[in-house]
C-alpha positions in Angstrom: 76.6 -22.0 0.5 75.5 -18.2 1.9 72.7 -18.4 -1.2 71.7 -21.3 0.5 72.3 -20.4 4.2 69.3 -17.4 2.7 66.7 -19.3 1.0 66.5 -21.3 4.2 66.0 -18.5 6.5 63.5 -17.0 4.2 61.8 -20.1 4.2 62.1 -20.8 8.0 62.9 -16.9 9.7 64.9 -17.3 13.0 62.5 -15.3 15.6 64.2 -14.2 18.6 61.6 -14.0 21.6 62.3 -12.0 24.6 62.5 -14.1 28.2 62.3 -12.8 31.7 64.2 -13.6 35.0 62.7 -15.8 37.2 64.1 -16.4 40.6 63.9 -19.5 42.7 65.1 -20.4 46.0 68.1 -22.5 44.5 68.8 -20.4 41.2 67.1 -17.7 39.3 66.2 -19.2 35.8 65.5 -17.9 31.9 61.8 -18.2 32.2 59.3 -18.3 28.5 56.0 -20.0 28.5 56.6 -22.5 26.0 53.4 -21.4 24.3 55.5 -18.5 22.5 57.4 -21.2 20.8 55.0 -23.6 19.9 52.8 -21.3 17.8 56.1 -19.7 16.8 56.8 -23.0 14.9 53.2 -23.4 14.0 53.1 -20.2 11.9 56.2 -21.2 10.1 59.3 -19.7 12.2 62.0 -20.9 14.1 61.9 -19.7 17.9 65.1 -18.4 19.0 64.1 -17.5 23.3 66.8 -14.5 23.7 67.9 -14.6 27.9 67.7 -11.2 29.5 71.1 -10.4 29.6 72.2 -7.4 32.2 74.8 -5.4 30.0 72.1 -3.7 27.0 75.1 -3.5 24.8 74.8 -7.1 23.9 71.3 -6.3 22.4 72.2 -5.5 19.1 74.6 -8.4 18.9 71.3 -10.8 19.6 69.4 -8.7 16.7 71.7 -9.0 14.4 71.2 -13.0 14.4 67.5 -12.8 13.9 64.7 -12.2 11.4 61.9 -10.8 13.6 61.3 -10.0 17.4 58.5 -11.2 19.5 58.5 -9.1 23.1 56.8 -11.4 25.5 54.2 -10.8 28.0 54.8 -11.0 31.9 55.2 -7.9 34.9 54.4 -4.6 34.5 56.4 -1.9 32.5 57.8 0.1 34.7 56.0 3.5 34.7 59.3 5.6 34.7 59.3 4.4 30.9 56.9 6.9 30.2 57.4 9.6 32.5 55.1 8.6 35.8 55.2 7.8 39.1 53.6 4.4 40.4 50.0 4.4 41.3 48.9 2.4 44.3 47.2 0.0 42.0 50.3 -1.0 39.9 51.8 -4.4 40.3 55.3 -5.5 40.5 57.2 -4.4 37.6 60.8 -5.1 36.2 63.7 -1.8 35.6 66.5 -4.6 34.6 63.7 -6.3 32.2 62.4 -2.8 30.6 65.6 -2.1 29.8 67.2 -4.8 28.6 63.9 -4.9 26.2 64.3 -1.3 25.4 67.4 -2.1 24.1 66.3 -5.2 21.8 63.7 -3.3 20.8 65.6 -0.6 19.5 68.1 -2.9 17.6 65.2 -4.1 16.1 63.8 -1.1 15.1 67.1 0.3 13.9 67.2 -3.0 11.6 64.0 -2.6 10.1 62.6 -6.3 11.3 59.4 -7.4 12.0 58.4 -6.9 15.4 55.4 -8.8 17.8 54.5 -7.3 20.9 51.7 -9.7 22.9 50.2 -8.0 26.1 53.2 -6.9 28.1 54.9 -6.7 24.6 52.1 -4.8 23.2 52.1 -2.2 26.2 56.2 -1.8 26.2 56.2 -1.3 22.4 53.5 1.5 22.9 55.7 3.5 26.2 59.1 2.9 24.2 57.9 4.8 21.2 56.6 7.7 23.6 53.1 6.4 24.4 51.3 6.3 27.8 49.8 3.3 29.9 46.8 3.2 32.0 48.6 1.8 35.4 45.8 -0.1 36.7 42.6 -0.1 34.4 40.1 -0.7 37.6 41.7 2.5 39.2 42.0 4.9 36.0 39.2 3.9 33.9 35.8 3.8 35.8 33.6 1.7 33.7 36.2 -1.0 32.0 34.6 -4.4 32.1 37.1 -7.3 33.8 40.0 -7.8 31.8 42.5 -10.2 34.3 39.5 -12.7 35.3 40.8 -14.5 38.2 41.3 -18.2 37.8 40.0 -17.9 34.1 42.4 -20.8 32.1 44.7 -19.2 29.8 43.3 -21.4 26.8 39.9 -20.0 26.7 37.9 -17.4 25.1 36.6 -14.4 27.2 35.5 -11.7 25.3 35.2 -10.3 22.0 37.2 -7.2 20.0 36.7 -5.4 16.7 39.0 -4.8 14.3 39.7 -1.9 12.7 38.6 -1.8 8.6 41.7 -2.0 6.5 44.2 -2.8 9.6 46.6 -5.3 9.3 45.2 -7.7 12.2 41.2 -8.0 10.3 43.1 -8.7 7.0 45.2 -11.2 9.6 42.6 -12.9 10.7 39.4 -12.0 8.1 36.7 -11.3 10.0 35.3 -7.6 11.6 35.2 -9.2 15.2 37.1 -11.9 17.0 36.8 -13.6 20.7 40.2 -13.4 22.7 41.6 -14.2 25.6 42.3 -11.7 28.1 45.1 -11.3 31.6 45.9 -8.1 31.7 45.0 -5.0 34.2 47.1 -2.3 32.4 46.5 -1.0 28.8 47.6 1.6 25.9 46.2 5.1 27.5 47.8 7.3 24.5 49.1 5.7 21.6 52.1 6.5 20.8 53.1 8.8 17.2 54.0 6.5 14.4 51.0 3.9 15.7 47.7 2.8 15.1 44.3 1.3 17.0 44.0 -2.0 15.0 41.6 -3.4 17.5 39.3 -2.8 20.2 37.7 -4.3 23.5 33.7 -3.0 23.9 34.4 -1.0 26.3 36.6 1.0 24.6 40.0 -0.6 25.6 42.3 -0.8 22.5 43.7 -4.1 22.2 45.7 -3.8 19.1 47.3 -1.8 17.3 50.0 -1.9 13.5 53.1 0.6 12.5 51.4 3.9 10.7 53.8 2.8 8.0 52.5 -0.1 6.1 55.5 -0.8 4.6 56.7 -2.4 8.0 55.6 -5.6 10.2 55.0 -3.6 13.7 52.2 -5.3 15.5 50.9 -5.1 19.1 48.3 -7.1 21.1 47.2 -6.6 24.3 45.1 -11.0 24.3 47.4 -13.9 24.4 47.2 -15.6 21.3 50.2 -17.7 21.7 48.0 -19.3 24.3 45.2 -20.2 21.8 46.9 -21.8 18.4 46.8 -25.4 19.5 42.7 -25.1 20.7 41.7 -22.7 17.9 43.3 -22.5 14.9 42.6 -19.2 13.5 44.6 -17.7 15.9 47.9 -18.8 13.8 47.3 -17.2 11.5 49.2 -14.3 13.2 52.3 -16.1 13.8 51.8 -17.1 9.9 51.7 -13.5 8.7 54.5 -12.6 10.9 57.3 -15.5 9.9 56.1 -14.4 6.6 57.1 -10.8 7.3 60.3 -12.1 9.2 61.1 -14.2 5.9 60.7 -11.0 3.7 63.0 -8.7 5.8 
């Protein structure tokens, strides 16, 4: 029965995806957008949403029933992460959230499981391993073209990034460049040791980057693809290679 209870996880990986709190005026609520679990299941995994849970003990006890970690977009990170004080252009950020995730993510690390980071996943993958964030990109990086277009849908293509030769996202995906979405004002300032730039916005912005050890599924990036599978296609194939990693682990 436990041979079998394997081959079926390796053929469907359980991925745990982390949630945020969202309070209403009646209740506060377990909040995903359902996007994460739709291309979840269209790359081949099972979506497991993981609530935010206040006592970070419990992390490891949610890790240990899962095959890969996707860290979900949403607020700010908290620039305390990385040793700064807020700027006035910072938006609303989350301590209870950062550190509930700081705890999954080091369960997961500790594990040795594949790991997805999209936008505010990307950013808190980069500050937990000792990188830095450009608070507000308008206010810190003269120059940088509009990233957070207001009222842009979040099923459409804005602009376009290159990928890195030999990364792991342009073998991903199989092309040199690639049009993403794109609702984000912060971004990876210093990437942090054990990473590396994968992908890039024209203006310089990094917008994805892979573990320095290739022997490990560690991916960040800073679009939405989860938002893109079911209008184009190609953007599964990231969920595909990463249930394939979760399957392998």
């Amino acid at each position: 029965m436990r041979e079998d209870t394997n081959k079926e996880r390796a053929m469907t990986p359980r991925i745990g995806i982390s949630t945020f709190v969202d309070p209403q005026p009646r209740a506060s609520y377990g909040s995903l957008s359902e996007h994460y679990s739709r291309s979840v299941r269209s790359g081949g995994g099972l979506p497991f949403p993981i609530p935010q849970a206040d006592d970070a003990s419990l992390a490891g006890r949610y890790v240990e029933r899962i095959d890969g970690l996707l860290l979900s977009g949403g607020k700010d990170v908290d620039p305390a992460l990385y040793g700064e004080e807020p700027i006035p252009g910072i938006g609303v950020f989350d301590a209870a959230r950062d550190e509930w995730e700081l705890a999954l993510f080091k369960a997961a690390m500790a594990r040795g499981i594949p790991i997805l980071g999209i936008c505010r996943g990307c950013q808190f993958v980069n500050a937990a391993m000792g990188g830095s964030l450009f608070q507000d990109l308008a206010a810190q990086r003269p120059g940088t073209k509009a990233h957070s277009p207001e009222g842009f849908p979040v099923d459409r293509l804005y602009h376009s990034v290159d990928l890195v030769e030999g990364s792991l996202l342009r073998g991903i995906f199989g092309c040199e460049r690639l049009r993403v979405n794109s609702f984000h004002h912060q971004a990876v300032k210093e990437l942090a040791p054990g990473l590396e730039a994968s992908a890039f916005a024209a203006d310089g912005v990094l917008e994805g980057f892979e573990s320095s050890d290739k022997t490990r599924f560690l991916v960040g990036v800073q679009f939405h693809p989860e938002s893109l599978t079911q209008r184009f296609p190609q953007f599964v194939a990231l969920f595909a290679a990463f249930a394939e990693a979760c399957g392998q682990a």
